[in-house]
N, C-alpha and C positions, 0 to 999 in steps of 0.2 A: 901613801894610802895603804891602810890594811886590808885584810881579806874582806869580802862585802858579797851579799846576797847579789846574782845577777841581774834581777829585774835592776836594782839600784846601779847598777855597773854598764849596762845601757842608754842611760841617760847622758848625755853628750851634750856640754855647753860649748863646743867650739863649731865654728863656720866649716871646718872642712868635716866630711861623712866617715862614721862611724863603719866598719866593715868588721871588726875582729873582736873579740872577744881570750882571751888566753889564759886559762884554769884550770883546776881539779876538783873531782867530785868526793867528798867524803863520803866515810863508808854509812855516814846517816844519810846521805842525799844534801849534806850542803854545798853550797857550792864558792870553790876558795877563787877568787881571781886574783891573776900574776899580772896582768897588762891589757891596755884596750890599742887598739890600732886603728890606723887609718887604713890600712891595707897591707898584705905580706907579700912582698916579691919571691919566689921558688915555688907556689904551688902549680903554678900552670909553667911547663917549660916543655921545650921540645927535645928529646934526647934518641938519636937514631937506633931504632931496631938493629940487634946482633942478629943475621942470620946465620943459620948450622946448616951442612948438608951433613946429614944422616943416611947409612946405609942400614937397610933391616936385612940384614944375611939369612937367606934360607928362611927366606920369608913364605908362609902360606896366607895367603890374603881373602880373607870372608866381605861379603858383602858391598858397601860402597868403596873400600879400599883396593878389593880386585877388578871393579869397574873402572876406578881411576888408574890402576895400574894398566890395562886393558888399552885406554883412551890417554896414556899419556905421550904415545909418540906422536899426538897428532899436537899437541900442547902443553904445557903445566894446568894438572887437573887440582883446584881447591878442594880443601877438605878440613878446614877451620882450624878449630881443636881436638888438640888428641893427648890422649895420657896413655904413657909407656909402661909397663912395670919391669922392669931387669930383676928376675928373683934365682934361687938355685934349681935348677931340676926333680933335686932329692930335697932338698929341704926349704919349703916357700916361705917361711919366715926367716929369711937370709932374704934380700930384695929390696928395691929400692922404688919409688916412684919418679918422674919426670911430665911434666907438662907443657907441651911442644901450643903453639899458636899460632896461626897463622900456617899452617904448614899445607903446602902445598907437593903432588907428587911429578917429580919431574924424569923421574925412569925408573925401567923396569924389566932386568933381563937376568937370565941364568939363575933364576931361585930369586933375586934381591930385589929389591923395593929402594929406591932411591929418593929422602923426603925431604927438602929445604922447610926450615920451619925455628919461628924462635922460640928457643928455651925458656920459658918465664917462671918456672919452680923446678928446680933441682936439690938431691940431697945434700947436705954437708960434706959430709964423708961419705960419700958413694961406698958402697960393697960389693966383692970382686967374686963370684960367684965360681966353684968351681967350676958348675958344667952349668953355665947360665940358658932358662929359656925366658924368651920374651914377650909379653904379651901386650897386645894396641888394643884399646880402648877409642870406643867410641862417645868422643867429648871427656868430661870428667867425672861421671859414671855409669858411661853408656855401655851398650853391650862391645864383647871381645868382637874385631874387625881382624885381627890376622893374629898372626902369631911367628916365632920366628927366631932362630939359636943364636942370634946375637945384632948389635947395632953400633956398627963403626962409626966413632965421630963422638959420640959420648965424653971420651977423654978428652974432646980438644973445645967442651964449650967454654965459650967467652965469654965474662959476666956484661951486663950490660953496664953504660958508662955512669960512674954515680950520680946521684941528682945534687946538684949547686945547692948551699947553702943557702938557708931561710934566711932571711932580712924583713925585721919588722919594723916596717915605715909609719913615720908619724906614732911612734909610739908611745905611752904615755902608761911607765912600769909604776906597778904597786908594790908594797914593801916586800911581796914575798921575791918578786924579780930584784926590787933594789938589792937586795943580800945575795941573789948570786952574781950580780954586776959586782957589786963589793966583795966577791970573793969569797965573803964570809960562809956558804954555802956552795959546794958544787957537785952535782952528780948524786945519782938515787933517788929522782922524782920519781922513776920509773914512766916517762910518760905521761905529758898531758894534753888538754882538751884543747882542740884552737876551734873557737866555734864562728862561723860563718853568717853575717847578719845581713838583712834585707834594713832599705831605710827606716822601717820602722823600729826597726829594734829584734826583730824575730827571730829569731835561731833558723837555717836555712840547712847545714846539714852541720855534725861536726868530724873534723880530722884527729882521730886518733894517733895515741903514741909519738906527741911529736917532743924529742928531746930536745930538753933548756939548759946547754952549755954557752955561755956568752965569749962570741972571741974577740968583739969591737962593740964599741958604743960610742957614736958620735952626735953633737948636735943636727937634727933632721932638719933636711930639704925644704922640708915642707914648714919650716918655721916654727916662731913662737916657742914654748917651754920642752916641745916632744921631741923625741931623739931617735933616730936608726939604730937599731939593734941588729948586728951579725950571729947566728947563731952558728954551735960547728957543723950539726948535722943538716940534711936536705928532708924535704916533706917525705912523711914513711909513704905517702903515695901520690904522686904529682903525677899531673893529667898536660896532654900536648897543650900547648899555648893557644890553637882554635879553640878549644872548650871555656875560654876564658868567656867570649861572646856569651854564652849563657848564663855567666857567673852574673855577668852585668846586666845583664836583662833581667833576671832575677831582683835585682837588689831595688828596684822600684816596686817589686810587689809582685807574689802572684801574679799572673794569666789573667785577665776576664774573658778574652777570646777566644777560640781556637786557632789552631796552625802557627801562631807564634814562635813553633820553634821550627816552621817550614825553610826559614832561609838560611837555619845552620849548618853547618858541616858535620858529617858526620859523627866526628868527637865531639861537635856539642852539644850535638842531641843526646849524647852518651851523656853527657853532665847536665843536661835539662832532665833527665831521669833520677837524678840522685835529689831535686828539690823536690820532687811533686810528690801529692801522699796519696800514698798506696790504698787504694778500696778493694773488697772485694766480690764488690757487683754492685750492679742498680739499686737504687735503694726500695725500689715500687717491684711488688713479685710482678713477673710477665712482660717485664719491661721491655720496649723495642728498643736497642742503640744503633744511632748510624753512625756508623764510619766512613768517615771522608777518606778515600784511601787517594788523591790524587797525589800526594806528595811523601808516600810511601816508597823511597826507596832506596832504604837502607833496614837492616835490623833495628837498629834504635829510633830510627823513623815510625817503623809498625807500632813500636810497644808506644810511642808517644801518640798516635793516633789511636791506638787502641782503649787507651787509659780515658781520653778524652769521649772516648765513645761512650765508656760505660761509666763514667762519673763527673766529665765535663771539666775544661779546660784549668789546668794545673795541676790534674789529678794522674793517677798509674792507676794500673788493672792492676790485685796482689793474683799474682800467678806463676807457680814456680817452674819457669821455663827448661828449666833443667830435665824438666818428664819431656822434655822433645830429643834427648839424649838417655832417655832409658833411667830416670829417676826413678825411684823407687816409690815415691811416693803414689806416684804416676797421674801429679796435676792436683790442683784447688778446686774444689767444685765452689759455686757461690751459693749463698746462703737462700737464696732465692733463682728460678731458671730462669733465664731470659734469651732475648731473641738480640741477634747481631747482624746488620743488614751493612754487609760490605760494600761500601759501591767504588765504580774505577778500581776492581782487585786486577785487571792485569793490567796494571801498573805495576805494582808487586812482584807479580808473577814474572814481570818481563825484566825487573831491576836485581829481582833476587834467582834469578836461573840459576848462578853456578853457587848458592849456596845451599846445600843440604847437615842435615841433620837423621836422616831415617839411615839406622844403620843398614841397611838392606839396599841404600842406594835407587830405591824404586823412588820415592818421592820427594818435589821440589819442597822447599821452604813453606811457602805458600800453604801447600798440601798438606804439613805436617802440624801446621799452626792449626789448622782448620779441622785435621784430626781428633788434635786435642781438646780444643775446644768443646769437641762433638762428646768427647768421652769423657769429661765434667757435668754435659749436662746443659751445655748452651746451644741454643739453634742456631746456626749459621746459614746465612742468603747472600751469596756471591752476586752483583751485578756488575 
């Protein structure tokens, strides 16, 4: 088959379900398809966090970073994410960024800050500063938390382990795939589209940048004319194998109800976030939204209940969460004000204690979400 409009490329006459989609978009908006699937094995895998212990040498710590320093002899104090910048003294365009997650402070004596935390963006070619100072960021562009003349352990991060190559199951390639199974083509798609379908056929999200080098092609498992296709590289972003649970919930359809995503785990409520569409408030000015908050406890938990408060079940709140780390934007106001009646908030409260966000260290999670809120323009009522 040659390249074909998507609607047309959706239409499935075989018994088993349709899940993939795999193409590119022309620079007119057409759209070329390489292959349809029955499902791709590599996007959901589990691959273990690298952790780093990091020292911040002649560390001066501002705000919630010297309260965890303060409180870590009594335990490992949480503090999420954090972005490093290693630049020169004399010259700040010499410098490097780093993005730590999950970083937790586990000591703190004689000037230094000691922070176990995984590395998930580092420069290429790091740059060796003559007389380097260092700066902590709070989140990814939150206000400076310390500051500090150097950070041991930077030389010795460990990448994390690669992701397993894609395998497209039940596959069923169109000409522009036949040709690089034939060799006759390889390399210089730049990247394309794997798009993610619900049964009906609907686009659900799509995976960018995913490279089509073919290193096996065997008749498929799963029978009949389709075949398994090995590719070389692994999804440019694969999600733990719990978030699979949502993938599949999904694939029967939108939501009609709420809480639906109350029984997943935390990474799939992380991926029940990436289907639902983003509104940016009530659609009626003065609207009142309840929020169910009993099964709020997690971060991805909130925003899935949040979403559903203010636009009903399958939907997200658009709100750029990032003003809870000193965005600059400093939050979305909605189009219209409305009122938000939280009810069972400390559940929240009591599920999200040890996570902050204020870089000042004064207030819980809870507290800051409701902050923001307040300074958009929405009424918030805690019960």
């Amino acid at each position: 088959m040659t390249g074909a409009s998507l609607s047309s490329a959706v239409t499935w006459d075989r018994d088993l379900p349709l899940r993939y989609v795999l193409g590119h978009e022309e620079w007119d908006g057409e759209q070329v398809v390489w292959a349809r699937c029955v499902d791709v094995e590599g996007l959901f895998v589990d691959r273990e966090p690298v952790r780093e212990r990091l020292v911040l040498e002649g560390c001066e710590p501002y705000g919630r970073l010297r309260l965890a320093a303060e409180r870590c002899a009594r335990g490992p104090v949480p503090l999420g994410e954090l972005t490093v910048l290693v630049q020169d003294e004399a010259d700040d365009s010499v410098g490097d960024w780093w993005t730590l997650d999950q970083a937790v402070v586990v000591g703190a004596a004689d000037g230094d800050v000691v922070v176990e935390a995984v590395v998930t963006e580092e420069p290429r070619d790091p740059a060796r500063p003559v007389k380097p100072e260092v700066l902590v960021f709070n989140g990814v562009s939150g206000d400076v938390i310390g500051r500090a003349r150097g950070v041991a352990g930077l030389d010795r991060v460990r990448r994390r382990p690669q992701a397993p190559p894609l395998r497209l199951l039940g596959c069923e390639p169109w000409e522009p795939l036949l040709r690089r199974m034939r060799r006759e083509r390889n390399g210089g798609d730049g990247g394309l589209l794997l798009r993610a379908l619900d049964r009906s056929g609907r686009t659900l999200y799509v995976e960018e940048a995913v490279s089509v080098e073919v290193t096996e092609c065997r008749p498929s498992t799963l029978g009949g004319a389709l075949v398994d296709v090995t590719l070389l590289y692994g999804a440019p972003d694969p999600r733990p194998s719990a978030a699979r649970a949502a993938r599949d919930a999904w694939f029967e359809g939108p939501p009609r109800e709420r809480n639906a995503w109350a029984g997943l785990s935390t990474e799939g409520r992380r991926e029940w976030l990436r289907y639902t569409e983003p509104r940016p408030g009530p659609d009626a000015a003065g609207a009142v939204c309840e929020l169910d908050g009993r099964f709020v406890t997690d971060v991805p938990g909130l925003e899935c209940a949040l979403g559903e408060a203010v636009a009903g079940p399958g939907r997200g709140y658009f709100q750029c969460w990032a003003a809870l780390r000193g965005c600059q934007c400093g939050g979305e106001a909605p189009p219209e004000p409305f009122t938000l009646v939280w009810h069972d908030a400390d559940v929240a409260r009591e599920a999200l204690a040890g996570v902050s966000v204020d870089s000042a260290g004064e207030l819980g999670y809870v507290e800051s979400v409701v902050k923001l809120l307040r300074r958009v323009g929405v009424t918030v009522e805690l019960r």
